[in-house]
C-alpha positions in Angstrom: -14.1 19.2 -12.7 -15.4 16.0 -10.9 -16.2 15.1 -7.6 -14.3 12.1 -6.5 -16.5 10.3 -3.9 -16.2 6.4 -2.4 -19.5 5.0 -0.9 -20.3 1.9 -0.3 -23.5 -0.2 -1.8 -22.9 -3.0 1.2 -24.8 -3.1 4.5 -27.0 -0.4 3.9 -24.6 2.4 6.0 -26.3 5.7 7.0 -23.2 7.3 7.4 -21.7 6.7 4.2 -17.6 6.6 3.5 -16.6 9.7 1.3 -13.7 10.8 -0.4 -14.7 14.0 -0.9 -12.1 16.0 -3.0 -12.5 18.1 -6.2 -10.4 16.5 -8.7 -10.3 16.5 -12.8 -10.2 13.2 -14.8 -7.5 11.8 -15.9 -6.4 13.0 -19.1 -6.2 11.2 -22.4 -2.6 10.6 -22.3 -0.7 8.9 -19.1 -0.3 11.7 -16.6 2.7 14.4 -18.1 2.5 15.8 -15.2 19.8 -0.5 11.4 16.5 -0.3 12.9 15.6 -0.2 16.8 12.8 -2.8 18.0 9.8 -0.5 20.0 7.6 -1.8 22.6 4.1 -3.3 21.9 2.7 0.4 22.6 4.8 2.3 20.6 6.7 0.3 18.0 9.3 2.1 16.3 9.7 3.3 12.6 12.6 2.2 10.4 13.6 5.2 8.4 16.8 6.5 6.6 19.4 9.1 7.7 19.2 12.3 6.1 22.4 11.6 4.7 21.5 8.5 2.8 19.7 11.3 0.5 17.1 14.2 0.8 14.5 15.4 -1.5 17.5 17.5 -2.5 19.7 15.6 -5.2 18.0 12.1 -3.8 18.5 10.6 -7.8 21.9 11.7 -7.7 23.1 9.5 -4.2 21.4 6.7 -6.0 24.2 5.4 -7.6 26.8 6.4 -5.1 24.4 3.8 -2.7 24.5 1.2 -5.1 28.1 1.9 -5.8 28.6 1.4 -1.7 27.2 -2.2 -2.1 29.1 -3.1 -5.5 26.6 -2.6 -7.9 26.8 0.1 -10.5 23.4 1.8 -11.5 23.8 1.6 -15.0 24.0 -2.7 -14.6 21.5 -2.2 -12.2 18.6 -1.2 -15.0 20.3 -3.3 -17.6 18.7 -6.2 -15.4 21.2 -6.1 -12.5 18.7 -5.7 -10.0 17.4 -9.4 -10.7 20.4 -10.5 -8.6 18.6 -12.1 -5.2 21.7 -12.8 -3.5 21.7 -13.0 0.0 25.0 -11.6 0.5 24.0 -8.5 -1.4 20.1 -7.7 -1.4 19.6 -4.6 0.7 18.0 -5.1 4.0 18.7 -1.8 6.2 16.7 1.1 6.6 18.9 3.6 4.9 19.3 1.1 2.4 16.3 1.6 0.2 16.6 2.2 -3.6 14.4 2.0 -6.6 15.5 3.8 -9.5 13.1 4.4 -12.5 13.5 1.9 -15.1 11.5 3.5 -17.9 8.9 1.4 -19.5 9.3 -1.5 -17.2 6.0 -1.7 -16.2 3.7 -2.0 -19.5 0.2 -3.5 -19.5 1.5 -6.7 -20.2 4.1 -7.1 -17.4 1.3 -6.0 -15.4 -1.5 -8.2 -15.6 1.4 -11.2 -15.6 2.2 -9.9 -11.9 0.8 -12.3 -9.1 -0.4 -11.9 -5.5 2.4 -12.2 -2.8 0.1 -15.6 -1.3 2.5 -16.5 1.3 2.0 -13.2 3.5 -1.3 -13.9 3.5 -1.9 -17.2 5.3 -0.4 -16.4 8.9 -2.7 -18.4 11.8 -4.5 -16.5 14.6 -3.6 -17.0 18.1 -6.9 -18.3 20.0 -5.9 -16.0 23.0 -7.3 -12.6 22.9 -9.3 -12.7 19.2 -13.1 -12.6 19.4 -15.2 -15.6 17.4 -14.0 -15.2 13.6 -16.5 -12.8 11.7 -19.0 -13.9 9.2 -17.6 -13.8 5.8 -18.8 -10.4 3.5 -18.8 -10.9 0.4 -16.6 -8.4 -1.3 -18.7 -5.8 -3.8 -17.3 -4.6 -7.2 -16.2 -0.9 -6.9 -18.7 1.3 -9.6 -16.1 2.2 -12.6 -15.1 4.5 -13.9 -12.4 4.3 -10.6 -11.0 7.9 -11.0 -15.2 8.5 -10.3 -15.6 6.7 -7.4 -12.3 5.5 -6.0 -9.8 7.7 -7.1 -7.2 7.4 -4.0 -7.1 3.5 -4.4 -4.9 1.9 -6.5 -2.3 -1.5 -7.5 0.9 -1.9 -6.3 3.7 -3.3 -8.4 6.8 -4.8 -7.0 9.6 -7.4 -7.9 10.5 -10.0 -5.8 12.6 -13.2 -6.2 9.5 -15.0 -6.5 8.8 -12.6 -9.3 6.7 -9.7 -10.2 3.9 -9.4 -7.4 0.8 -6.9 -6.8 -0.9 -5.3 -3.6 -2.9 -2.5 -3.2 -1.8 0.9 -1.7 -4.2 4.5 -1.0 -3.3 8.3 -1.6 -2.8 10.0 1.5 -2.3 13.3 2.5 0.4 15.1 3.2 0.7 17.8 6.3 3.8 19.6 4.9 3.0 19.4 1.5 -1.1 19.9 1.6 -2.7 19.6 -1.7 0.7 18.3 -3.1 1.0 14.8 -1.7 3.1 12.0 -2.9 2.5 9.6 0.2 1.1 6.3 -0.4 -0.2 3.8 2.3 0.4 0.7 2.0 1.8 -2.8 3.7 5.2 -3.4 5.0 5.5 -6.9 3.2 4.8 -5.0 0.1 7.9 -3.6 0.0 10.2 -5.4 2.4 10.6 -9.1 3.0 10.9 -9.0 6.3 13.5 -11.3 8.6 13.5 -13.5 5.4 15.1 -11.0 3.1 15.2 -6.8 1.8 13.8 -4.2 0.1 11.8 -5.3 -3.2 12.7 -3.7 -6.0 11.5 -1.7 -9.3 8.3 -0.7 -6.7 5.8 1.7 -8.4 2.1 2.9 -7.8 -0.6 3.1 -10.5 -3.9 4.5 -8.4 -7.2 4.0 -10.3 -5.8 0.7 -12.2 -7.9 -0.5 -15.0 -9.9 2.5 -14.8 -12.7 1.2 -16.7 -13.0 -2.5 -15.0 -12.7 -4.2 -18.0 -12.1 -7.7 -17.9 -7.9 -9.6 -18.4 -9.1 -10.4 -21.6 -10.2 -7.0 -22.6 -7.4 -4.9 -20.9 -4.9 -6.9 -23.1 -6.4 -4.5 -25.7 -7.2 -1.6 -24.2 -4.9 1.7 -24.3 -2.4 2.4 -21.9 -4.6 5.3 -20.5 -7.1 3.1 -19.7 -4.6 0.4 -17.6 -3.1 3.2 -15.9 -5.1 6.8 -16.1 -3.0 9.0 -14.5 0.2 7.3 -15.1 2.8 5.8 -12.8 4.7 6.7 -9.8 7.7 5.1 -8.5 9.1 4.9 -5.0 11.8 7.1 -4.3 11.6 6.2 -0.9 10.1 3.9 1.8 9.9 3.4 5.9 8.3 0.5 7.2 8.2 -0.7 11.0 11.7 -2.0 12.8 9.5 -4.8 13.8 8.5 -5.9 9.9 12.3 -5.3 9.5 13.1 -7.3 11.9 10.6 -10.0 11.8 8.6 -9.6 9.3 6.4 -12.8 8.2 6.0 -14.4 11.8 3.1 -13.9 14.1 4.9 -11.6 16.4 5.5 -8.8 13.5 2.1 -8.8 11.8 0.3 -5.8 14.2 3.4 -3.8 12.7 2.4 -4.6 9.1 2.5 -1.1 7.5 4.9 1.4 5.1 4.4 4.5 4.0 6.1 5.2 0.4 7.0 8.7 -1.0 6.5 8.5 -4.9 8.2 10.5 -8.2 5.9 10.1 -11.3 7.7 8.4 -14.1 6.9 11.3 -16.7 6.3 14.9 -15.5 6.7 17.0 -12.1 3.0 17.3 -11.3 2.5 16.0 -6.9 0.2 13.1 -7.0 -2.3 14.4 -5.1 -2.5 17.4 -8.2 -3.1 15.0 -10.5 -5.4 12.5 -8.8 -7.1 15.1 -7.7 -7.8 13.3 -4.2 -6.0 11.8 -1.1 -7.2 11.0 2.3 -6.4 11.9 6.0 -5.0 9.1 8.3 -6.5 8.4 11.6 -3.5 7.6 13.9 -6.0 7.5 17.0 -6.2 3.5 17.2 -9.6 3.1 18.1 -10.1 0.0 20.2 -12.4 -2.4 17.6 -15.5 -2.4 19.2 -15.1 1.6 19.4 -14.5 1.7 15.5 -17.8 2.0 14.0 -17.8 0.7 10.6 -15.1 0.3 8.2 -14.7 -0.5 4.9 -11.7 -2.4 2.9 -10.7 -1.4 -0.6 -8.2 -3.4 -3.1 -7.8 -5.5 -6.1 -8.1 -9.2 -4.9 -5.5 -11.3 -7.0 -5.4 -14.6 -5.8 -8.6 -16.8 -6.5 -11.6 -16.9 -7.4 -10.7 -12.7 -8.6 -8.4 -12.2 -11.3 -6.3 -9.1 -10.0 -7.8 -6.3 -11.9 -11.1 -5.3 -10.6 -11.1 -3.3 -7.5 -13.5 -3.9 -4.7 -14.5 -3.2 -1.4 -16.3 -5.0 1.7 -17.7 -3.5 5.3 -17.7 -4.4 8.3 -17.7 -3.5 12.0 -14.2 -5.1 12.9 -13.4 -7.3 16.1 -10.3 -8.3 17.9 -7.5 -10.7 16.3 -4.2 -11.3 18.1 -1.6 -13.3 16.6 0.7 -13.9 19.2 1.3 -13.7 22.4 2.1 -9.9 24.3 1.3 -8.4 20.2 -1.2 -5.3 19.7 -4.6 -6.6 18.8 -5.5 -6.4 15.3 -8.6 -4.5 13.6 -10.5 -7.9 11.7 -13.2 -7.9 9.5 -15.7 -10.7 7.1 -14.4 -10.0 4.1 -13.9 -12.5 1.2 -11.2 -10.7 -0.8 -7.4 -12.6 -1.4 -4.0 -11.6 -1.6 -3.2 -8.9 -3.9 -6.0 -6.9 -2.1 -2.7 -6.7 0.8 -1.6 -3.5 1.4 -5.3 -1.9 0.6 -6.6 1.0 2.6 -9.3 0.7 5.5 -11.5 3.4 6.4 -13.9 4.8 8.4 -15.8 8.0 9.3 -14.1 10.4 12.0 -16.2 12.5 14.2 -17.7 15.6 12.3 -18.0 13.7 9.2 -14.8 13.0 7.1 -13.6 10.0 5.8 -9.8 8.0 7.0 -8.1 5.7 6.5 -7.4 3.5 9.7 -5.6 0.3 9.0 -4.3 -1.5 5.5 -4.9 -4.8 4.9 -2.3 -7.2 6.4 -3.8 -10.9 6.4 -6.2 -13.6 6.1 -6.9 -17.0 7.1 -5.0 -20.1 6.3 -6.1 -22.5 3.3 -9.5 -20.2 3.3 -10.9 -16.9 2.7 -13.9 -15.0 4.4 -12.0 -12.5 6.6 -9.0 -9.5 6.6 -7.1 -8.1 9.8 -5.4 -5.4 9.4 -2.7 -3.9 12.2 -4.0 -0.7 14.6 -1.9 2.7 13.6 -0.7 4.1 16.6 2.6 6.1 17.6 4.5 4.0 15.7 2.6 4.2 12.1 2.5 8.1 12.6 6.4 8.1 13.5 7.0 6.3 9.8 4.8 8.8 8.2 5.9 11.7 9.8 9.3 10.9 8.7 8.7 10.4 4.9 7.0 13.8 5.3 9.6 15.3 7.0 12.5 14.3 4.7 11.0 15.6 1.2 9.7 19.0 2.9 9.8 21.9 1.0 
């Protein structure tokens, strides 16, 4: 058994960030096992109806969904889903689907997967932000991962744009303890906001590229080494009514969060079983200057970093605001891209354990040196108590 721990080299923090969780490696094979707008202070989840599908039967209403919106499930993972019409891409709430389509995602189809660089460039407003932080330089997370970062992982998504990346973080589960399948991530990771739907073929691989080789050297290495502990799909997903609503402008970025309930692709084993870890999240909202420090993990795509080594910066954050009457946003120096989006922040809780706080949402325009990330308030915890709610057992 291992002891799966995340502390940072950077800044020389006494109090150090810990996953603390008793987990075993991964083993040598790929693991077996219509929204309503909120206000500014409590912005409101976007989830299904239990009749769109519960935990019970949910594969089954799959293709009576599709059915309902003319596409028939079987076309659908013959290539089907590559349709980005307008007319027909699925938008709503209830409307999320993502049926496993086996052996999609191989190491090649992988690494060919880019950073989603145009949710990454939004402007800050001048009013309300503090001066922009120093840049940090972001630090290579120690390998092996499943070691030191076992919760953090890729992201892998199709868009019209193509196959994209982001990051997303294990986290725990209050009605399912010890047997979480909750991943945290970023709402324009899986939704395109007022310009479009739900992406598709979504699925989350924590502890990618286990061993941090290199692009060149992970084209050979064995699938157990791209992805330890295998993959899990999305079976279902609830991001903000603001990111539904207008997600990609200034006003819906504070709002930029989902929470994903996953199915592995092989096997019945909960994630959190087979990872062996997952994290608490701190819906408290700390103010920034009350925040103490954070730190940022993720797998930076876009240049200079090549997508497949994860890393990690602190900081103490500071105030952004991107447009007018919009929560303030948690920012930090950090010199990590896109493709680190959706990545987990955390930060030490009173008495000692380790949270995540935030996810990272966006960075500057035409540069890189910092990350802001939204505050998770009544409205993040409404989206996750929801996804926890519906698969209950």
């Amino acid at each position: 058994m291992r002891s799966v721990r995340l502390i940072p080299s950077a800044l020389g923090v006494a109090a150090a960030l810990a996953l603390t969780a008793t987990a075993c490696g991964p083993t040598e094979t790929p693991a077996a096992d219509k929204p309503a707008s909120g206000s500014a202070s409590a912005p409101s989840a976007s989830a299904p109806s239990e009749g769109a599908g519960g935990a019970d039967g949910l594969a089954g209403d799959l293709a009576d969904k599709l059915k309902k919106h003319g596409v028939d499930l079987d076309a659908w993972k013959r290539g089907g889903w590559r349709d980005w019409d307008t007319g027909t891409w699925l938008r709503e709430a209830e409307d999320f689907v993502n049926p496993v389509i086996e052996d999609l995602w191989d190491p090649a189809r992988m690494q060919s997967a880019k950073s989603p660089d145009p949710t990454i460039t939004a402007q800050a407003g001048a009013s309300g932000s503090d001066p922009v932080p120093r840049p940090v330089t972001a630090q290579r997370e120690k390998t092996p991962y499943h070691r030191n970062a076992a919760p953090v992982g890729k992201i892998f998504f199709d868009s019209p744009q193509g196959s994209m990346v982001c990051s997303g973080t294990i986290v725990k589960d209050p009605r399912r303890p010890g047997k979480s399948n909750l991943v945290w991530t970023a709402g324009h990771c899986v939704h395109a906001g007022q310009r479009g739907g739900w992406y598709r073929n979504i699925t989350f691989v924590p502890a990618f590229n286990d061993l941090g080789k290199s692009p060149s050297a992970l084209r050979k290495a064995r699938p157990q080494e791209v992805y330890p502990y295998g993959q899990y799909w999305a079976d279902w997903a609830v991001t903000s009514g603001e990111w539904l609503q207008r997600g990609g402008t200034n006003q819906a970025w504070p709002y930029d969060y989902a929470v994903l309930h996953v199915q592995p692709q092989r096997g019945g084993k909960s994630l959190e079983e087979t990872v062996g870890a997952a994290l608490p999240v701190d819906f408290s909202a700390p103010a920034p200057a009350g925040a103490g420090t954070v730190g940022a993990w993720g797998y930076p795509q876009a240049a200079p970093y090549d997508g497949v080594i994860m890393h990690k910066c602190l900081d103490r954050p500071s105030r952004l605001t991107t447009a007018p009457a919009t929560p303030v946003m948690y920012r930090i120096g950090c010199t990590m891209t896109a493709g680190s989006s959706g990545g987990g922040w955390f930060r030490v809780l009173p008495g000692g354990k380790t949270a995540l706080v935030s996810n990272t949402s966006i960075g500057p325009a035409g540069s890189r040196g910092w990350l802001a990330g939204p505050q998770l308030g009544r409205g993040a915890k409404a989206a996750y108590d929801m996804v926890s709610a519906k698969f209950a057992r």
